[in-house]
LUMSESE-478533 format. One line per field, with one value per atom (N, C-alpha, C): residue in three letters; residue number from 0; x negated, y, z; atom name. Coordinates in steps of 0.05 Angstrom, whole numbers, plus 5000, padded with zeros to 4 digits. Each point is the difference from the previous one (the first is absolute). Layout:
LUMSESE-478533
drengu ALA:... .
fise NUM:... .
X X:... .
Y Y:... .
Z Z:... .
kegu CA:... .
END
This chain:
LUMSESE-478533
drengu UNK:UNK:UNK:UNK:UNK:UNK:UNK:UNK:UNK:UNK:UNK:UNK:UNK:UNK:UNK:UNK:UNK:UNK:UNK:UNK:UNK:UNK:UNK:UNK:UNK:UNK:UNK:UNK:UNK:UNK:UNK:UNK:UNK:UNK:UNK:UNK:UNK:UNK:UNK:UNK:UNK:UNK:UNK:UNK:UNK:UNK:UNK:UNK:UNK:UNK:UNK:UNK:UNK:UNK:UNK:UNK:UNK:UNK:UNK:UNK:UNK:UNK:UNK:UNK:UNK:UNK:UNK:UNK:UNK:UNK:UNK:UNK:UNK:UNK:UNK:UNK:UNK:UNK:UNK:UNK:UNK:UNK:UNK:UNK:UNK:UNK:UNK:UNK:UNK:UNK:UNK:UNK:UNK:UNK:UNK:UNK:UNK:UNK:UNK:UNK:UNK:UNK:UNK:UNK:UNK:UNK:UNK:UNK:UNK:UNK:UNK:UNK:UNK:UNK:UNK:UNK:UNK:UNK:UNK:UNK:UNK:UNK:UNK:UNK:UNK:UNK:UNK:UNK:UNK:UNK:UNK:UNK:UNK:UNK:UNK:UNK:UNK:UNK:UNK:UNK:UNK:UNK:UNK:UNK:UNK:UNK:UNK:UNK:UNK:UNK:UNK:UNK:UNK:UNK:UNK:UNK:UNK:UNK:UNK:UNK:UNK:UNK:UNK:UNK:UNK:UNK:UNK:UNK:UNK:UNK:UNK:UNK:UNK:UNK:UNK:UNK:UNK:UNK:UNK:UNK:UNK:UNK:UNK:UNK:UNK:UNK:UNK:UNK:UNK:UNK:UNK:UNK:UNK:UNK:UNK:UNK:UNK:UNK:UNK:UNK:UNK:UNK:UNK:UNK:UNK:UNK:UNK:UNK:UNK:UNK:UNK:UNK:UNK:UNK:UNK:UNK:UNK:UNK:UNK:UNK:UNK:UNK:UNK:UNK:UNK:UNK:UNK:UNK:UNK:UNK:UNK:UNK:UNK:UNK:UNK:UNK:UNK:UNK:UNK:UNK:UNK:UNK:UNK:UNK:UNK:UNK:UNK:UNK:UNK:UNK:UNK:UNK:UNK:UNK:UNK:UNK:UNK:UNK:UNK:UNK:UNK:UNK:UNK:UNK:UNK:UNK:UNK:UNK:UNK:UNK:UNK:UNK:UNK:UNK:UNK:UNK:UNK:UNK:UNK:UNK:UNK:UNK:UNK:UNK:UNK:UNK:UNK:UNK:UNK:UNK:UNK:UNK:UNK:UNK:UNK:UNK:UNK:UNK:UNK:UNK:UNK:UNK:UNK:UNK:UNK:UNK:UNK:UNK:UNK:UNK:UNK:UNK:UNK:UNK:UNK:UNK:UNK:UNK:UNK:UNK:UNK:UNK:UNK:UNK:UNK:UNK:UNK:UNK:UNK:UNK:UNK:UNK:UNK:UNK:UNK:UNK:UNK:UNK:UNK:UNK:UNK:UNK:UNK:UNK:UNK:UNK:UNK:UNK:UNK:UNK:UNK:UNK:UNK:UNK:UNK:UNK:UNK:UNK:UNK:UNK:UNK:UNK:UNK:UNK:UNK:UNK:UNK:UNK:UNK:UNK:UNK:UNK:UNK:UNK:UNK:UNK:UNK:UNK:UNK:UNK:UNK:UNK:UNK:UNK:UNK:UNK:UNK:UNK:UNK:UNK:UNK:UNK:UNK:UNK:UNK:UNK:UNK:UNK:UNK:UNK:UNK:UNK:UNK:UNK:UNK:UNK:UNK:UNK:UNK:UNK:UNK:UNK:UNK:UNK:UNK:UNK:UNK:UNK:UNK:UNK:UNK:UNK:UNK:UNK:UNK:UNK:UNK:UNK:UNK:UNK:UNK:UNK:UNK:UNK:UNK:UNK:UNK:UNK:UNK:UNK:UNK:UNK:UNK:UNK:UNK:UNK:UNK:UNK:UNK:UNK:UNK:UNK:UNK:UNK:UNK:UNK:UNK:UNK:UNK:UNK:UNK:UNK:UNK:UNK:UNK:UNK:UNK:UNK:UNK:UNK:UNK:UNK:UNK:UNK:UNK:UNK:UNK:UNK:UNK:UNK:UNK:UNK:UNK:UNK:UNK:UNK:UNK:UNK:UNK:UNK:UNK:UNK:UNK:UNK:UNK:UNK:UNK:UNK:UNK:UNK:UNK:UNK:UNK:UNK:UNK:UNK:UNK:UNK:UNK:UNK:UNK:UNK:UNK:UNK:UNK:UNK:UNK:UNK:UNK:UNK:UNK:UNK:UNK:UNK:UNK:UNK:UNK:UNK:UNK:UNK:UNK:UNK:UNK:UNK:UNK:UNK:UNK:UNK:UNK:UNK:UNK:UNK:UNK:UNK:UNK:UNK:UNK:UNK:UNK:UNK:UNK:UNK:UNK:UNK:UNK:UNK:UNK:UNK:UNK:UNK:UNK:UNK:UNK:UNK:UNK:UNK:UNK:UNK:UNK:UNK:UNK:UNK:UNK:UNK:UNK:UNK .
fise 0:0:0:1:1:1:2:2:2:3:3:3:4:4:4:5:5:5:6:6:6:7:7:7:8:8:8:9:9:9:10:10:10:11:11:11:12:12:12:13:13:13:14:14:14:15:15:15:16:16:16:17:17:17:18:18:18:19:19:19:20:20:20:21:21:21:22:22:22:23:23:23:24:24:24:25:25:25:26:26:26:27:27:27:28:28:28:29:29:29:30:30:30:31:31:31:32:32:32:33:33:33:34:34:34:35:35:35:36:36:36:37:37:37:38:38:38:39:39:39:40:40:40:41:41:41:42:42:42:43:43:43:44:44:44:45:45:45:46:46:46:47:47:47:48:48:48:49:49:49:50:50:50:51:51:51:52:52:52:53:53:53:54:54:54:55:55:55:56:56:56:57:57:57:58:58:58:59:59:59:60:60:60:61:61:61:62:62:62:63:63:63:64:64:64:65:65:65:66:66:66:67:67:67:68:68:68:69:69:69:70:70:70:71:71:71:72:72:72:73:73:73:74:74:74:75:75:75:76:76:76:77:77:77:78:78:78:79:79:79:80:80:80:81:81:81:82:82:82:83:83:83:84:84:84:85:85:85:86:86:86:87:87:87:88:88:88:89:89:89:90:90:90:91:91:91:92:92:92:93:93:93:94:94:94:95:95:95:96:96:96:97:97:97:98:98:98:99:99:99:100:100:100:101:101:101:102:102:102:103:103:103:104:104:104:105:105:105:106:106:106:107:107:107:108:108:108:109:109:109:110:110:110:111:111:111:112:112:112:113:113:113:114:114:114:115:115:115:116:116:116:117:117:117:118:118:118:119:119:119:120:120:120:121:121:121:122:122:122:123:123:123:124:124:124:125:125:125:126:126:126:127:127:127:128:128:128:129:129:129:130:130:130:131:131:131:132:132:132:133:133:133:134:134:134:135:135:135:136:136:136:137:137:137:138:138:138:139:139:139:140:140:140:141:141:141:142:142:142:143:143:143:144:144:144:145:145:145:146:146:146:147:147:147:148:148:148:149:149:149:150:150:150:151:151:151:152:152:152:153:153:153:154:154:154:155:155:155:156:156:156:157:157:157:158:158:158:159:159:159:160:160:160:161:161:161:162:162:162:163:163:163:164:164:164:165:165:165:166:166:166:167:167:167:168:168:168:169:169:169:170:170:170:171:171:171:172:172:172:173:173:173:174:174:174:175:175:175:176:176:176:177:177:177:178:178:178:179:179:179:180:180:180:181:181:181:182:182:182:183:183:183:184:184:184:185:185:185:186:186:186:187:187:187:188:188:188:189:189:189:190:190:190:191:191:191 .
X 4983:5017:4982:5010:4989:4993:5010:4997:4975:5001:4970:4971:5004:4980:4968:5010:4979:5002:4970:5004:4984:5003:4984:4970:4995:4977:4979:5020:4995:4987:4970:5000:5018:5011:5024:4979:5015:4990:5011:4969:5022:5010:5024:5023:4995:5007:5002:4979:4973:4975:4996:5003:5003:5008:5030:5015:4983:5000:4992:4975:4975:4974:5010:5022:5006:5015:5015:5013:4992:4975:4997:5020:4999:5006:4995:5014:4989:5004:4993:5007:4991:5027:4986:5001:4991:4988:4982:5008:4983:4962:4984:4984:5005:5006:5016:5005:5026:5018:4988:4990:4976:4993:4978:4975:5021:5018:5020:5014:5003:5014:4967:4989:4977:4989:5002:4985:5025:5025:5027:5010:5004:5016:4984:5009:4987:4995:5024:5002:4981:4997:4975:4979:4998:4967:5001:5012:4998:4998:5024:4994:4978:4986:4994:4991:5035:5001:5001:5022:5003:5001:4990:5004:5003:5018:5011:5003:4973:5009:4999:5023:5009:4994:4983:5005:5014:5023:5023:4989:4993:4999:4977:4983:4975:4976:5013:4988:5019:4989:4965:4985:4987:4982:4997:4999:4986:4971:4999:4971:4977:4981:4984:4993:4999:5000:5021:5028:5016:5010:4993:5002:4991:4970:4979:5011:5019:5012:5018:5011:5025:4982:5010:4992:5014:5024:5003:4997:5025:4990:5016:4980:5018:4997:5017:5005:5012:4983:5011:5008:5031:5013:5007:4995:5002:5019:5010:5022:5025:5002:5025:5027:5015:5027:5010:4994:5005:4987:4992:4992:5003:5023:5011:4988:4987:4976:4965:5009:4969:4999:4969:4992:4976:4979:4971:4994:4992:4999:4969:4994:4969:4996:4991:5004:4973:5002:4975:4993:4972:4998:4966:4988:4976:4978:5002:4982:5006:5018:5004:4976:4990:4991:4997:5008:5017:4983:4992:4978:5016:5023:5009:5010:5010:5020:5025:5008:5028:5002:5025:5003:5006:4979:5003:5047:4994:5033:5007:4978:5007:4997:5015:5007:5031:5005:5031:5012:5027:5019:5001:5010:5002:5012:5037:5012:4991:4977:4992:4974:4994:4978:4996:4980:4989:4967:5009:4974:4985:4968:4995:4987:5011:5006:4985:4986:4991:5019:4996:5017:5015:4983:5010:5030:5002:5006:4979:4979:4981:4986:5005:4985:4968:4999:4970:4994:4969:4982:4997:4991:4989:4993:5001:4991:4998:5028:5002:5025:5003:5029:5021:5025:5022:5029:5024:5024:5009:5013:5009:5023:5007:5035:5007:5026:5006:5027:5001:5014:5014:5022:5014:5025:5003:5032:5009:4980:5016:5000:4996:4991:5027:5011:5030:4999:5030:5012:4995:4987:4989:5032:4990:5011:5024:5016:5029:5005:5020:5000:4975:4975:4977:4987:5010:4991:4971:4993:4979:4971:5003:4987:4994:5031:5001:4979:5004:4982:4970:4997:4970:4990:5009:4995:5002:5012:5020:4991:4982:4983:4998:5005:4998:4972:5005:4977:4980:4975:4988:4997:4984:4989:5034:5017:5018:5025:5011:5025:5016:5010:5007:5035:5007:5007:4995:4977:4997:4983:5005:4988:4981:4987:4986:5001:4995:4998:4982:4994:4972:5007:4986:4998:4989:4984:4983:4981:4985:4983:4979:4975:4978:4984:4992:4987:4976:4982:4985:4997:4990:5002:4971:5001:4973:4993:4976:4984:5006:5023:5015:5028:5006:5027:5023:4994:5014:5005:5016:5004:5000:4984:4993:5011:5022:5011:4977:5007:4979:5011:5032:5014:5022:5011:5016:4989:5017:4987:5016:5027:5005:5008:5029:4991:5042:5002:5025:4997:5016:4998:5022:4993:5011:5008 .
Y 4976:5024:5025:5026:5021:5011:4992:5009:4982:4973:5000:5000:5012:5011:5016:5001:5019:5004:4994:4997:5013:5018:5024:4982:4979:4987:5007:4998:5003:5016:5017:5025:4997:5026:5008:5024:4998:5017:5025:5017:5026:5011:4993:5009:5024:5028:5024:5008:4997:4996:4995:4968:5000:5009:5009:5009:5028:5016:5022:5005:4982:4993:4997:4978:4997:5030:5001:5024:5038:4994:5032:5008:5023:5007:5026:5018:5023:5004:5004:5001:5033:5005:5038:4994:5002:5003:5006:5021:5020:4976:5020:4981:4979:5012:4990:4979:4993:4979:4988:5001:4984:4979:5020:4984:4975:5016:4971:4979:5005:4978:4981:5015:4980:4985:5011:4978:4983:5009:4975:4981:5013:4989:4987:4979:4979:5019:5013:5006:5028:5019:5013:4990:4975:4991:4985:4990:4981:5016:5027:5022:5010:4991:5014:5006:5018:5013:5042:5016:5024:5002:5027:5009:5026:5018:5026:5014:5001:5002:5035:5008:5024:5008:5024:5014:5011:4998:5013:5032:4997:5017:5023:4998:5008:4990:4989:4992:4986:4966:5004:4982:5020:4997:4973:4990:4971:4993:4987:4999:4981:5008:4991:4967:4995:4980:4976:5004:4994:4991:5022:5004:4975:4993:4987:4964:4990:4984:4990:5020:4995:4986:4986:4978:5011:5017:5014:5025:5008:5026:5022:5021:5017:5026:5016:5023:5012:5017:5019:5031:4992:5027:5019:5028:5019:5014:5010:5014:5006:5025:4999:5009:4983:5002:5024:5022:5024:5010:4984:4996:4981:4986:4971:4986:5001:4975:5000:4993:5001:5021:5001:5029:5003:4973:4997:4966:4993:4970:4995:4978:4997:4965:4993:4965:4990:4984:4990:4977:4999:4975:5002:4975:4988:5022:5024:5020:5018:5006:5023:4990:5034:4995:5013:4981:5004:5010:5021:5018:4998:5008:5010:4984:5007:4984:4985:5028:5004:4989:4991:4993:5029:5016:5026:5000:5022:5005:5015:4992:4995:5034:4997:5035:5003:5016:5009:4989:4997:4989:5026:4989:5027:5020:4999:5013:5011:4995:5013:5017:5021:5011:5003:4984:5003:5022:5013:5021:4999:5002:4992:5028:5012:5018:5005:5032:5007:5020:5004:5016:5026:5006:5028:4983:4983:4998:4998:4998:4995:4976:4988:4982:4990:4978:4997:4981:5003:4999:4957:4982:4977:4991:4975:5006:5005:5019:5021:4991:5001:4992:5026:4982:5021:4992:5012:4990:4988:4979:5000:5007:5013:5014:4981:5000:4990:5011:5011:5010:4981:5024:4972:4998:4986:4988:4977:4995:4981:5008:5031:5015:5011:4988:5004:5023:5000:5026:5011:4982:5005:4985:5004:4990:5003:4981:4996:5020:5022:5014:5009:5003:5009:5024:5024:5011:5021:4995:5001:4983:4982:4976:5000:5007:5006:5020:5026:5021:4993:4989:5002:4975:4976:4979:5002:5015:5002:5031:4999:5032:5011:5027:5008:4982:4992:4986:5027:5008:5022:4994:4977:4994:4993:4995:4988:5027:4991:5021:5009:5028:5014:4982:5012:4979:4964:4997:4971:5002:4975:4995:4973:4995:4979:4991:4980:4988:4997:5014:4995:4974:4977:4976:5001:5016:4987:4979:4988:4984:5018:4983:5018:4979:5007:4988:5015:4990:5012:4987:5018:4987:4984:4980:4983:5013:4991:5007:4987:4979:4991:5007:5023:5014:4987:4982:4986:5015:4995:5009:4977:5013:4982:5011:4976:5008:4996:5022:5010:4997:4999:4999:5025:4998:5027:5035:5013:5022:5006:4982:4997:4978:4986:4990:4982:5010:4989:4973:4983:4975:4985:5004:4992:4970 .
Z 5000:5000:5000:4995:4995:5032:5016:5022:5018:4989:5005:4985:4981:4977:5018:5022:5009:5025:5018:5035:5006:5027:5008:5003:4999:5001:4968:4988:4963:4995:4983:4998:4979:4996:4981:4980:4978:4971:5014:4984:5009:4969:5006:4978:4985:5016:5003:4980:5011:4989:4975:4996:4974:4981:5001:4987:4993:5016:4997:4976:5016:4982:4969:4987:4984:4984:5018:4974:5013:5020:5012:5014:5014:5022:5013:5010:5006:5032:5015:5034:5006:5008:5016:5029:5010:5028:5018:5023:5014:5010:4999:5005:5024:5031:5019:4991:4974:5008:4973:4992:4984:5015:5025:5014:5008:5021:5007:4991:4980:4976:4994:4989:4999:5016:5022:5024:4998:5011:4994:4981:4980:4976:4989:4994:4971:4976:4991:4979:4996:5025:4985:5009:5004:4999:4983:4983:4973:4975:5005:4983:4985:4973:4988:4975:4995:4979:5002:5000:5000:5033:5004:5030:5001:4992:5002:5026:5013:5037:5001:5010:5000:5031:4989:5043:4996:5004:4994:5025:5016:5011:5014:4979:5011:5012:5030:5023:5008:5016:5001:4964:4993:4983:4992:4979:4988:4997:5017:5007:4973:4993:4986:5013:5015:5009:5005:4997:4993:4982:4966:4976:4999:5002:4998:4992:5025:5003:4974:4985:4975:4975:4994:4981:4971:4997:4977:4989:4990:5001:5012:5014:5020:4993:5005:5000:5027:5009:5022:4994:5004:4999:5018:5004:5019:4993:5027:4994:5027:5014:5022:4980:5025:4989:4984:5017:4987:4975:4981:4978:4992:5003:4985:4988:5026:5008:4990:4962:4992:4988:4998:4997:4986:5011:4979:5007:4988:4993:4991:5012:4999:4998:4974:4992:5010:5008:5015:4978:4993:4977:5002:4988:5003:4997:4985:4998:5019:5017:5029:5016:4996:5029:5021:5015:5026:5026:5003:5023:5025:5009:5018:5020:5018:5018:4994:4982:4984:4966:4996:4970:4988:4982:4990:4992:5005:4995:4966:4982:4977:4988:4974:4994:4998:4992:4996:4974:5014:4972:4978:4979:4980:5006:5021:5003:5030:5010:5018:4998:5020:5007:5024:5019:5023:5002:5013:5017:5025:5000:5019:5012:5018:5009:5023:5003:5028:5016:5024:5011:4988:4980:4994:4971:4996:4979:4971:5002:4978:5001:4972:4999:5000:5019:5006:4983:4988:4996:4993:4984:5000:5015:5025:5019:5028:5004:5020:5000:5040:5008:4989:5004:4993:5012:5002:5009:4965:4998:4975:4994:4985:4998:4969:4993:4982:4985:4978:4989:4974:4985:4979:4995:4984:5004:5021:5017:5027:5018:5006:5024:5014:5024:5005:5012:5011:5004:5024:5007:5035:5022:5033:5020:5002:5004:5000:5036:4999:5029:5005:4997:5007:4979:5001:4978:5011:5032:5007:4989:5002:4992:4973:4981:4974:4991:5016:4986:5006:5017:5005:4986:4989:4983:4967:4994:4969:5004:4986:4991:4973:4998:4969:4982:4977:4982:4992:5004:4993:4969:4997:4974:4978:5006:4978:4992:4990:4986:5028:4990:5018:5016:5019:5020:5011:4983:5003:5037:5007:5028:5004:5020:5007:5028:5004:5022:5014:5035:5004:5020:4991:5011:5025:5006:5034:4996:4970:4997:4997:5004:5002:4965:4989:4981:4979:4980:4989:4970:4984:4976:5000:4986:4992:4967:5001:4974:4975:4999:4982:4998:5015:4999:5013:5012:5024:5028:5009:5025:5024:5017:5027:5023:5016:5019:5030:5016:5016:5028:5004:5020:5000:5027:5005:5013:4997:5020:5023:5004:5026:5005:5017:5015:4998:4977:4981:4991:5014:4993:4973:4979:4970:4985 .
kegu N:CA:C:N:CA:C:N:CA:C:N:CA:C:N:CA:C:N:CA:C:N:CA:C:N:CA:C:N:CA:C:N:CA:C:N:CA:C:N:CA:C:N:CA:C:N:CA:C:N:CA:C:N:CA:C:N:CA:C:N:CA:C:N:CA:C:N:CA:C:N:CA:C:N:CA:C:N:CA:C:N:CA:C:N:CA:C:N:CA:C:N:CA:C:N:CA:C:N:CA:C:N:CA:C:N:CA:C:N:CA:C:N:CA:C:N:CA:C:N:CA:C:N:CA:C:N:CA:C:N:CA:C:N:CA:C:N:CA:C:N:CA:C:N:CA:C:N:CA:C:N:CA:C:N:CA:C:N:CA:C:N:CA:C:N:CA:C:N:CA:C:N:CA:C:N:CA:C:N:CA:C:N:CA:C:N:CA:C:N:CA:C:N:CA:C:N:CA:C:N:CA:C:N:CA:C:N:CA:C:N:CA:C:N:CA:C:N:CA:C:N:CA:C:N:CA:C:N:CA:C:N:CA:C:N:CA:C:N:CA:C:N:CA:C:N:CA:C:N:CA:C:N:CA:C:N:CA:C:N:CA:C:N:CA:C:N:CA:C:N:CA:C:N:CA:C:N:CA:C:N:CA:C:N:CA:C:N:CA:C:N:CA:C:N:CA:C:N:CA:C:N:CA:C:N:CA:C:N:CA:C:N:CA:C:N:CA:C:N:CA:C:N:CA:C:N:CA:C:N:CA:C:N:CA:C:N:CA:C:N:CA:C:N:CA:C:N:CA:C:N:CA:C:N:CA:C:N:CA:C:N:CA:C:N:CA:C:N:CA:C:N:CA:C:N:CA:C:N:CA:C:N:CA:C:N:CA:C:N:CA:C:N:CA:C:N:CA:C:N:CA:C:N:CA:C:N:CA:C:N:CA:C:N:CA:C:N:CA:C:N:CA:C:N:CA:C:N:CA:C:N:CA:C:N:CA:C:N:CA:C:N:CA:C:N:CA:C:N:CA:C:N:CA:C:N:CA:C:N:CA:C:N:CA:C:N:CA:C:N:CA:C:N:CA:C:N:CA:C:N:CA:C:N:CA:C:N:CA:C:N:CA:C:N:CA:C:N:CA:C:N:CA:C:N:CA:C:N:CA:C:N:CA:C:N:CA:C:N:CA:C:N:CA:C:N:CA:C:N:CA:C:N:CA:C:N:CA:C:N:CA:C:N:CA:C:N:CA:C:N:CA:C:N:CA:C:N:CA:C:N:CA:C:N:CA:C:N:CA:C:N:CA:C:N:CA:C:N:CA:C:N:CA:C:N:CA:C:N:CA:C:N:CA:C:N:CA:C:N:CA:C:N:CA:C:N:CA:C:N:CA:C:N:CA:C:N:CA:C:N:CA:C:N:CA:C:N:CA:C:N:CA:C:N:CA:C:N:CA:C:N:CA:C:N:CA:C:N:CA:C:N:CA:C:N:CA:C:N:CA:C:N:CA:C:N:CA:C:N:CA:C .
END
């Protein structure tokens, strides 16, 4: 009978796995629930075909050492909510190379422009830390009841067309010498 086809004594196929390997597969998931699925699940440790791992939220950061572990191919996407979600995308593949702590947070989508910004509002330098703001067509309308929060987050765009705005994220980052951007951490103390 089908019901005794298979006994917790048995190792069992991992299904999931296969399947996937055979016809590809895309998985978004925060690095967080990555790490944990992989130490758990069969299926992302048999996994490997596509791996679309999304930080959906900034922080905490995807660690180069982590990355390290993926047997396909991955892409780490940046991006807070209030910019519907992604924002710069960075493919990780056999010629990256990978300096930092962090999986670089890529460059900007087409319909975006991210700035890496010093206090005054000017952009800094190759290099050189900055807040990163992010402007665009995914850049929302700001805080639902909070139009405190609103104004001081959702700021006039200097560089783009007149009423356009940007978002200052609270990430601290710098550009690399291949026009990538490297996440550096926060400048406070906002948990994302």
């Amino acid at each position: 009978t089908a019901a005794g086809a298979f006994s917790p004594s048995t190792p069992q196929p991992n299904v999931g796995a296969m399947t996937a390997n055979q016809i590809g597969a895309t998985i978004a998931a925060t690095p967080a629930n990555y790490a944990a699925s992989a130490r758990f699940d069969p299926l992302f440790a048999g996994l490997n075909s596509t791996l679309a791992w999304q930080n959906l939220f900034g922080s905490p950061a995807t660690t180069t050492a982590s990355a390290m572990r993926w047997r396909g191919r991955l892409v780490n996407a940046y991006g807070p909510t209030e910019t519907t979600i992604t924002a710069c995308c960075f493919e990780v593949d056999a010629t990256a190379a990978l300096r930092g702590a962090y999986l670089p947070l890529g460059r900007p989508l087409p319909n975006v422009k991210v700035y890496l910004l010093d206090e005054q509002l000017q952009p800094v330098p190759v290099g050189v830390a900055g807040e990163l703001h992010i402007a665009g067509l995914g850049v929302g309308r700001g805080y639902v009841n909070r139009p405190d929060l609103t104004a001081a987050k959702f700021i006039p765009d200097p560089f783009g067309k007149a009423g356009s705005r940007m978002y200052k994220t609270g990430d601290l980052g710098r550009y690399l010498s291949d026009g990538n951007i490297e996440f550096l951490g926060r400048l406070d103390d906002q948990v994302k």
